[in-house]
N, C-alpha and C positions, 0 to 999 in steps of 0.2 A: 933740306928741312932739318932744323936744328934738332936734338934729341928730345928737347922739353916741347917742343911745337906738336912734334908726332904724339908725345903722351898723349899731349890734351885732346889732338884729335882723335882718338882710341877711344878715349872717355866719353868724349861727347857723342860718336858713335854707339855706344854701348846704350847710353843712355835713352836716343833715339831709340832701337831696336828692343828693347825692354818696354818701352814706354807703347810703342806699336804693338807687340806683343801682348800687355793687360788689354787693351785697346778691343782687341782681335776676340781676346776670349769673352770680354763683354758683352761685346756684338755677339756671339753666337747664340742662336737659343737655347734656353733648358731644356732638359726632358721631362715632360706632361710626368706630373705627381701620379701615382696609382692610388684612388682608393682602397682602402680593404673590404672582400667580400662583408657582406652582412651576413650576424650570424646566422642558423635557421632554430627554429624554438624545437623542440622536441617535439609537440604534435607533428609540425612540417617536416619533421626528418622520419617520423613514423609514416607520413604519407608519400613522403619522397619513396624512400623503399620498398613502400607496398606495389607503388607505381612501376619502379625497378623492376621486382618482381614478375609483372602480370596481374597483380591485382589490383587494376584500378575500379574495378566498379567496387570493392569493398574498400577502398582508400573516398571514391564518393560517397558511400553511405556513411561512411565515419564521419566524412566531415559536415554531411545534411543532419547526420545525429546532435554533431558538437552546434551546429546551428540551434537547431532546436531548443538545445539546452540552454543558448545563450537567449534565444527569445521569453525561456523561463524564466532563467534570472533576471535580464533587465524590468517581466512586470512582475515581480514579487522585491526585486532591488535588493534582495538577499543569496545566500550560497556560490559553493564556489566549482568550477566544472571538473572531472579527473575521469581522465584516459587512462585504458589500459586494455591488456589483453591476458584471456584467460584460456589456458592449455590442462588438459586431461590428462596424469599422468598413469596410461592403465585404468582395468574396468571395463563395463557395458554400457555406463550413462552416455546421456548426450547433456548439451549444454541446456537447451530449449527444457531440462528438467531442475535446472538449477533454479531455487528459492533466495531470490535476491531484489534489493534496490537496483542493482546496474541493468542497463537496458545493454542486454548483446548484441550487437548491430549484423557481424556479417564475421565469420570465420573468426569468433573468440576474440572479437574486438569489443569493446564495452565503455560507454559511457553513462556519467551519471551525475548531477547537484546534488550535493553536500552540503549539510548545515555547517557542522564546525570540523575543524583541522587537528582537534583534536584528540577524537573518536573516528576509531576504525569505521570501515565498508565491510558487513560481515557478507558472508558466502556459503551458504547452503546447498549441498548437494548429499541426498541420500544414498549412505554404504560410501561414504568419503569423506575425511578427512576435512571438521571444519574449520574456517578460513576467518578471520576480519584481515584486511587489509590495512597495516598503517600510513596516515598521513603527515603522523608529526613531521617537521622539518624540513617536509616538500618547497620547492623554491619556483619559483614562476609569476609571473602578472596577470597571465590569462588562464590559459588551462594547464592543468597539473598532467603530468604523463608519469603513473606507477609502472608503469614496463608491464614485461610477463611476472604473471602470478600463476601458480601450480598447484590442481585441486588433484590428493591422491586417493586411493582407496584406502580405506581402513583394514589395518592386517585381520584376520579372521580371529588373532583371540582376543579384538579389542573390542570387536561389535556388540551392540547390546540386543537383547532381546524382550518383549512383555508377553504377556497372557493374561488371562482372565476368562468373564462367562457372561452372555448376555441374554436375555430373556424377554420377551412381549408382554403385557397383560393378554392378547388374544394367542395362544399357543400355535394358532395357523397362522400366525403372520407372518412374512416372508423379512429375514431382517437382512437389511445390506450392511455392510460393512467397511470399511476403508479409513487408510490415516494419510498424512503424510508431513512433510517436515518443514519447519516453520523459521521465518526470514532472520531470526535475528532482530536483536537492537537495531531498527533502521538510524539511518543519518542522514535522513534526507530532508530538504527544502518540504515539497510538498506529494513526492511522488507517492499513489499506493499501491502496494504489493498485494497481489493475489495469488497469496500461497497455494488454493485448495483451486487447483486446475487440474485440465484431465490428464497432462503432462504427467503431472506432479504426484498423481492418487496411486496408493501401494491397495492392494485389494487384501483385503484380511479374509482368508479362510474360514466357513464356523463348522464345527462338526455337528452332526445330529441336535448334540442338547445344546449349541447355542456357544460351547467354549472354542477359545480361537489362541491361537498362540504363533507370534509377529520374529521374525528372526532380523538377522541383518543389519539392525539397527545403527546406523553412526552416532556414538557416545558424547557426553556432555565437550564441550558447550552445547553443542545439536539440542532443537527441541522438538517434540512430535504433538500431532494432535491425533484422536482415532473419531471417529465419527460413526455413529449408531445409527441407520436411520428404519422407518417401517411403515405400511400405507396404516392411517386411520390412529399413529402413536406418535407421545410424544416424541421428538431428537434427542441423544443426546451424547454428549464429547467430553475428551477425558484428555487432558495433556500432561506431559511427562517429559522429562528429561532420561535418557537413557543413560547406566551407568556401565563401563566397560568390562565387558566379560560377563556380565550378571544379565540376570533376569527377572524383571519387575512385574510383581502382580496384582492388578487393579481391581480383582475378587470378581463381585454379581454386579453388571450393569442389568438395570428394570427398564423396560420402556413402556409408558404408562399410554393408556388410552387419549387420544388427542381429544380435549373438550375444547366444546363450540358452545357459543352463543346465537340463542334466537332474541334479534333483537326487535319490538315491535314500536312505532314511534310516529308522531305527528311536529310537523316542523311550518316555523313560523319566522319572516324576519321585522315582525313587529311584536310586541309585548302580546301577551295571552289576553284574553280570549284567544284560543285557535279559531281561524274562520274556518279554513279547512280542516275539514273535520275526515278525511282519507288516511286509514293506517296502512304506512308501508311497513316494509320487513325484511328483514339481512339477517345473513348467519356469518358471524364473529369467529375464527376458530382462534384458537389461545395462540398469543404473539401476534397477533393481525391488526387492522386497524379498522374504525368503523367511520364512515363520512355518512352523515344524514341527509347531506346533497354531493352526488357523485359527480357532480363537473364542479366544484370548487377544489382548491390544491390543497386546501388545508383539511386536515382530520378533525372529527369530533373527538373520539377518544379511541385506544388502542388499551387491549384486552391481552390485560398481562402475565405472567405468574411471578411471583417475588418470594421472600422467606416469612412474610407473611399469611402466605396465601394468593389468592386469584384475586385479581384491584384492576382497577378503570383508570388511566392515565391521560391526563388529558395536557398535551403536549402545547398547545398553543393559549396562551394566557391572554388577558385575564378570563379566567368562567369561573362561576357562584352555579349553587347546585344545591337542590332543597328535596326532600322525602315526602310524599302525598299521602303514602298507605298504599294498602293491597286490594283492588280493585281491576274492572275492567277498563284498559285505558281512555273509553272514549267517554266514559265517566269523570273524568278530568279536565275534557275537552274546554270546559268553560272556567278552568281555575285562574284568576288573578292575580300578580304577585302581590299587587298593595296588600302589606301586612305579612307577609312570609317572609322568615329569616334564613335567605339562602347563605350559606357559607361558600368564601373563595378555598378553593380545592387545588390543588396537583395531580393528587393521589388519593383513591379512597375505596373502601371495601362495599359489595352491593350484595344483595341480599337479594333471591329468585320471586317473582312475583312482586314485588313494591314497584312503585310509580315513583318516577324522578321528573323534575324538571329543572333543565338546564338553562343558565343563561351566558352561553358562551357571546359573550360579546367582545371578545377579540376575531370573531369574525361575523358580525354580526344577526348572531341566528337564536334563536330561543326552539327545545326540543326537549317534547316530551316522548318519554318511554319506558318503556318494561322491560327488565331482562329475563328468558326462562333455559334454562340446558339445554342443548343441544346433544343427541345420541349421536355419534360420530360416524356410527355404522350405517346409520339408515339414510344418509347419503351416499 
């Protein structure tokens, strides 16, 4: 074979053998793409390690809570959910004492709907150190995870303290006493906070004459309320912001005699004449409310005290309400309105012994009566 014959056939070899080769690798299959994991959102990485942990019944309760909250939100179509978990650092408290919007589910887990994002979640706990929690700048689509949050104790020369003195109109009356510390600016969708639970209640000491004097106090922002209360007297509460290291003094709380209403009255649900001419009769005590017929849901009027004085409030509109004179009511029994100019009312002052007659026709009742004192004692 001539030298140039061998080249060519070297070439063309090559050529073949290259040409098999891409051939070979194209036939082969690729190797299957991997997706990449999906990330996990922060609630589910909170519940992943509770899980880890051993704590899956409270990784369940968290997430029956976060349910819940999302069944709020969907029927209100407002607020937004946030997770988190709250730790005592030091102290006697427990958490079940804490004054707050978040709902603690299970080992200082807490959830709760939020109006806006950009007001704190405050945190009340008395003789600790108060808390709001910020939202600004949280990032999520569903629920928001604030992590751990850390309520401390207040060091002892920041706690504040009050005092004062409180007194009965009846000098034997037995006064109870108690405060305790109030939730903060809520931020919440629609949830309410009942701060004054048995949890929650600090017992105020009173000496002989009635004076008491509250230590301990967690200072401002904190707020407190004290609560006066006594059988047969009015209530009454005093709130206060405690200031650090000081001690505030609220002077003489009075507690006045709780007056009642004797109400005496004849009820109609068509215009007067009354036919029935039967007087019933209720006792009113001040703050209460009064129904002329006790299986209807709505009130006739509620017996109030204001900075006026003692007024008849008559919550359910429209009612017109007109003055007869001082008589015996059944003496009235035959009054007409043709020709009376009742006035439409709200609110209005009453006078013991005068005859009224009402025409509440927002529920449709016409209701004559009398009001006369009521002794508080001789119940």
């Amino acid at each position: 074979m001539s030298p140039g014959l061998a080249l060519r056939f070297l070439f063309v070899s090559w050529c073949l053998v290259f040409t098999w080769g891409r051939a070979a690798l194209a036939a082969e299959p690729s190797a299957p793409t991997t997706k990449p994991a999906a990330s996990q959102t922060p609630l589910e990485e909170a519940v992943a390690k509770l899980r880890k942990s051993g704590k899956a019944s409270t990784a369940n309760r968290l997430l029956a809570a976060v349910a819940s909250a999302k069944a709020e939100q969907n029927k209100v179509s407002r607020g937004r959910i946030v997770v988190g978990h709250i730790t005592l650092k030091g102290g006697t408290a427990r958490l079940d004492q804490l004054t707050s919007q978040v709902s603690v589910v299970d080992d200082g887990w807490f959830v709760t709907l939020v109006e806006d994002l950009l007001r704190p979640i405050p945190l009340r706990l008395h003789g600790y150190e108060a808390v709001d929690i910020p939202l600004k700048g949280l990032q999520g689509t569903e629920e928001l995870v604030v992590g751990d949050v850390t309520l401390s104790p207040v060091p002892p020369a920041k706690l504040g303290a009050v005092q004062g003195r409180v007194v009965a109109a009846n000098p034997k009356a037995r006064i109870q006493a108690y405060a305790f510390i109030t939730p903060g600016e809520l931020n919440t969708v629609s949830a309410k906070v009942e701060a004054d639970r048995p949890a929650t209640r600090i017992n105020v000491k009173l000496a002989k004459d009635g004076s008491f004097q509250l230590e301990g106090l967690s200072p401002y922002p904190a707020r407190y309320e004290l609560w006066f209360k006594a059988p047969g007297h009015t209530s009454q509460s005093r709130s206060f912001v405690p200031k650090a290291g000081l001690t505030d003094d609220l002077g003489e709380i009075r507690l006045e005699k709780l007056h009642r209403l004797r109400v005496r009255y004849l009820k109609s649900s068509t215009p007067p004449p009354f036919q029935d001419t039967k007087v019933h009769e209720s006792i009113v005590p001040l703050g209460q409310s009064f129904k002329a017929n006790p299986a209807m849901k709505d009130v006739t009027f509620s017996y109030e005290q204001s900075p006026r004085g003692e007024r008849l409030r008559f919550p359910r509109q429209p009612a017109r309400i007109v003055a007869l004179g001082k008589g015996k009511l059944e003496d009235f029994s035959t009054v007409k309105p043709a020709g009376l100019k009742l006035a439409s009312i709200f609110e209005v002052a009453f006078e013991p012994g005068q005859v009224y007659l009402l025409d509440h026709h927002a529920v449709g009742q016409w209701v004559l009566f009398t009001l006369e004192p009521e002794d508080s004692e001789t119940k």
